[in-house]
NUDO-95189 format. One record per residue (C-alpha): residue number from 1; residue in one letter; chain; x negated, y negated, z. Coordinates in Angstrom, 2 decimals, always signed. Each point is the difference from the previous one (the first is absolute). Example, Ala and Ser with C-alpha at 12.3 -4.5 7.8 and 13.67 -1.06 7.14 Angstrom:
<recs>
<seq: 1&type: A&mol: A&east: -12.30&north: +4.50&up: +7.80>
<seq: 2&type: S&mol: A&east: -1.37&north: -3.44&up: -0.66>
</recs>
This chain:
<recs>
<seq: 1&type: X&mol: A&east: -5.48&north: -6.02&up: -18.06>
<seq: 2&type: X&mol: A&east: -1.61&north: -3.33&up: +1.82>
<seq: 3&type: X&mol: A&east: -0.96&north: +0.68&up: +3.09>
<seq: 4&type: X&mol: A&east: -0.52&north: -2.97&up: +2.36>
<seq: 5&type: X&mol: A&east: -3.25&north: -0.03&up: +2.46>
<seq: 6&type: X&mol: A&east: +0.12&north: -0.63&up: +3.57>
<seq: 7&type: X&mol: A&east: -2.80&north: -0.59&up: +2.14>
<seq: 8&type: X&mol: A&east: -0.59&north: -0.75&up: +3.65>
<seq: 9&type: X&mol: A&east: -1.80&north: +0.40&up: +3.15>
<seq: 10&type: X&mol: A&east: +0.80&north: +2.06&up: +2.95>
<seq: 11&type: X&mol: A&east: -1.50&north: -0.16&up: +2.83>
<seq: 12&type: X&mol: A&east: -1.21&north: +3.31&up: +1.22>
<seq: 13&type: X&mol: A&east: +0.96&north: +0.25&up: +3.63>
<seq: 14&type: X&mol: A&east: +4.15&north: -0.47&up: -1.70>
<seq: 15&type: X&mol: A&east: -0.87&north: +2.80&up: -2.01>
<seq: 16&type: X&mol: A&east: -0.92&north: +1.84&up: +2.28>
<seq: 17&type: X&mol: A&east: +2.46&north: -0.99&up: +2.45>
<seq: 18&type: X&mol: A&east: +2.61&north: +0.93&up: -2.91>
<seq: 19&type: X&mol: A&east: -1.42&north: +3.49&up: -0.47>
<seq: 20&type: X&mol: A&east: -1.40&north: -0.68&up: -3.42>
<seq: 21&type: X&mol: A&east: -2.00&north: +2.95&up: -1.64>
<seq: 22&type: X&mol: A&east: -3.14&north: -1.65&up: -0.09>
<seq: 23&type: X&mol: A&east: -0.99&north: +2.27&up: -2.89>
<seq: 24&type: X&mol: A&east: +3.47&north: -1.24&up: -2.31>
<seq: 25&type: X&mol: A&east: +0.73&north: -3.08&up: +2.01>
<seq: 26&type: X&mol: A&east: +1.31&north: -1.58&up: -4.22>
<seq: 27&type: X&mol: A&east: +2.42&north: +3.47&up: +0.23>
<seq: 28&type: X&mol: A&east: +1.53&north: -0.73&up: +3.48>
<seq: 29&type: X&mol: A&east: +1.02&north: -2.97&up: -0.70>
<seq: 30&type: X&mol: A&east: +1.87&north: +0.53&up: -3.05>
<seq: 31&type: X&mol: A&east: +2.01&north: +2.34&up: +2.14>
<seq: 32&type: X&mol: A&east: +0.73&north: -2.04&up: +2.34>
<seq: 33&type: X&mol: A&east: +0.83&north: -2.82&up: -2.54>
<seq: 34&type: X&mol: A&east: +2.50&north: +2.34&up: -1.89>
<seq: 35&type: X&mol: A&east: +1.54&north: +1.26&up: +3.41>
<seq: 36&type: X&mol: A&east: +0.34&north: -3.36&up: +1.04>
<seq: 37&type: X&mol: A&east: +1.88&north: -1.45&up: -3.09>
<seq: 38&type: X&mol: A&east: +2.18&north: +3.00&up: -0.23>
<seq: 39&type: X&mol: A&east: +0.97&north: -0.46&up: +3.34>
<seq: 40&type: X&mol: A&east: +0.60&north: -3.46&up: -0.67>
<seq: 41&type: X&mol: A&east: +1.83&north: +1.09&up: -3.11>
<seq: 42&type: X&mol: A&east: -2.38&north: -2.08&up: -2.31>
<seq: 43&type: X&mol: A&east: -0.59&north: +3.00&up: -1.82>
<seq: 44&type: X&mol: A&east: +1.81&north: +3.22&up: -1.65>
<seq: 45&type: X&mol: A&east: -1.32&north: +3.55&up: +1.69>
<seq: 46&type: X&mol: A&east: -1.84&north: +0.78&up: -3.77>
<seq: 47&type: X&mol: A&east: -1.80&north: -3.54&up: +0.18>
<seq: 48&type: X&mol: A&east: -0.66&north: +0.96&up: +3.62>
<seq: 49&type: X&mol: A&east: -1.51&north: +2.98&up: -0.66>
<seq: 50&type: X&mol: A&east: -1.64&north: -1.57&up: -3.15>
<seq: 51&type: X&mol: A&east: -1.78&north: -2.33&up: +2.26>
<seq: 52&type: X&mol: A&east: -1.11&north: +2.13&up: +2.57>
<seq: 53&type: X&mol: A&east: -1.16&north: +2.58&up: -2.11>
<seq: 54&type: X&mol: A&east: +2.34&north: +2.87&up: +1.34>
<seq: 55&type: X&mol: A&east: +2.41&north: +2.57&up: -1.08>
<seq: 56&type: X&mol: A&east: +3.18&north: -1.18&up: +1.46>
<seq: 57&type: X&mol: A&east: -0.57&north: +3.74&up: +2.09>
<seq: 58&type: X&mol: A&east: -2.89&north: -2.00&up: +1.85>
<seq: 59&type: X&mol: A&east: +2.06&north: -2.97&up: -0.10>
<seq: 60&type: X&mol: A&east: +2.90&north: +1.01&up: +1.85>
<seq: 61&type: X&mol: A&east: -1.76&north: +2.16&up: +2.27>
<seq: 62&type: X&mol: A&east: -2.21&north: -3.53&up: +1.16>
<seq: 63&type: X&mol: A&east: +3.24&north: -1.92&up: +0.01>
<seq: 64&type: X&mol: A&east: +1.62&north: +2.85&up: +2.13>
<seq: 65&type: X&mol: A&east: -3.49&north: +0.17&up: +2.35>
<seq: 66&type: X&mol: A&east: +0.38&north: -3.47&up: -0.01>
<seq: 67&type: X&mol: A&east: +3.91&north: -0.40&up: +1.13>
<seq: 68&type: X&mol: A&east: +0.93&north: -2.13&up: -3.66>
<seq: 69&type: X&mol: A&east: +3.16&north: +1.15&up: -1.10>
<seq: 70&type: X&mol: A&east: +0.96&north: +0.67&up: -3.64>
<seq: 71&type: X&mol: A&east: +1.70&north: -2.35&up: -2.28>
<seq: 72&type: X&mol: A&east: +2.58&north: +2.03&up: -1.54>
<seq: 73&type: X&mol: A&east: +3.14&north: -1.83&up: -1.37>
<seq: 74&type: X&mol: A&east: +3.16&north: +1.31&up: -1.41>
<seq: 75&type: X&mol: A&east: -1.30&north: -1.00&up: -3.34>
<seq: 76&type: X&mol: A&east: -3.14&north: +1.83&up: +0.61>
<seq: 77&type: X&mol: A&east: +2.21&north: +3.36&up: +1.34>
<seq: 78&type: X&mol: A&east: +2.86&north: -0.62&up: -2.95>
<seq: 79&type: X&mol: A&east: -3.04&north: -0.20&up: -2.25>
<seq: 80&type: X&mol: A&east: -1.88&north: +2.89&up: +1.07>
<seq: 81&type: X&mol: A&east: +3.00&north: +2.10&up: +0.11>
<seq: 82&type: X&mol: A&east: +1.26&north: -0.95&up: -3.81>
<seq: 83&type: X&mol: A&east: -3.69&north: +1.17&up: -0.79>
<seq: 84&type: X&mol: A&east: +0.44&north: +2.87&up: +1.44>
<seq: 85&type: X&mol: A&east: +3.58&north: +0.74&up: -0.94>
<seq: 86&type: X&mol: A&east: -1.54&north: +0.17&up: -3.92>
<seq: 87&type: X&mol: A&east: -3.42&north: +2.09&up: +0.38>
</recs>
């Protein structure tokens, strides 16, 4: 898999004033990367959760903490339940 590099500088009084772990300050914002496309709907839950590094337990439980709804759609719910239906 390629992975493409992205670099920049932060200054450290926004990091702080975002509440970055100053310890995994790369970490934290993955998270809030993923939590911010999903709730943009630029990306799936399992890519969200792929990018931030989480189970999607400690995903929805941020996007819950957090006040970002699910996106569930009837395809999602007919799909789920047809996978169910046949286990």
């Amino acid at each position: 898999m390629n992975n493409l590099h992205i670099e920049f500088d932060l200054p450290s009084h926004i990091a702080i004033q975002a509440g970055l772990d100053a310890e995994r300050p790369t970490e934290d914002i993955r998270r809030i990367l993923a939590l911010f496309l999903y709730q943009h709907r630029r990306l799936s839950l399992g890519k969200a959760c792929e990018l931030g590094n989480m189970s999607y337990w400690e995903f929805a439980e941020l996007n819950a903490r957090l006040g970002i709804s699910a996106h569930y759609r009837e395809e999602d719910w007919a799909a789920d339940l047809e996978r169910l239906v046949n286990v």
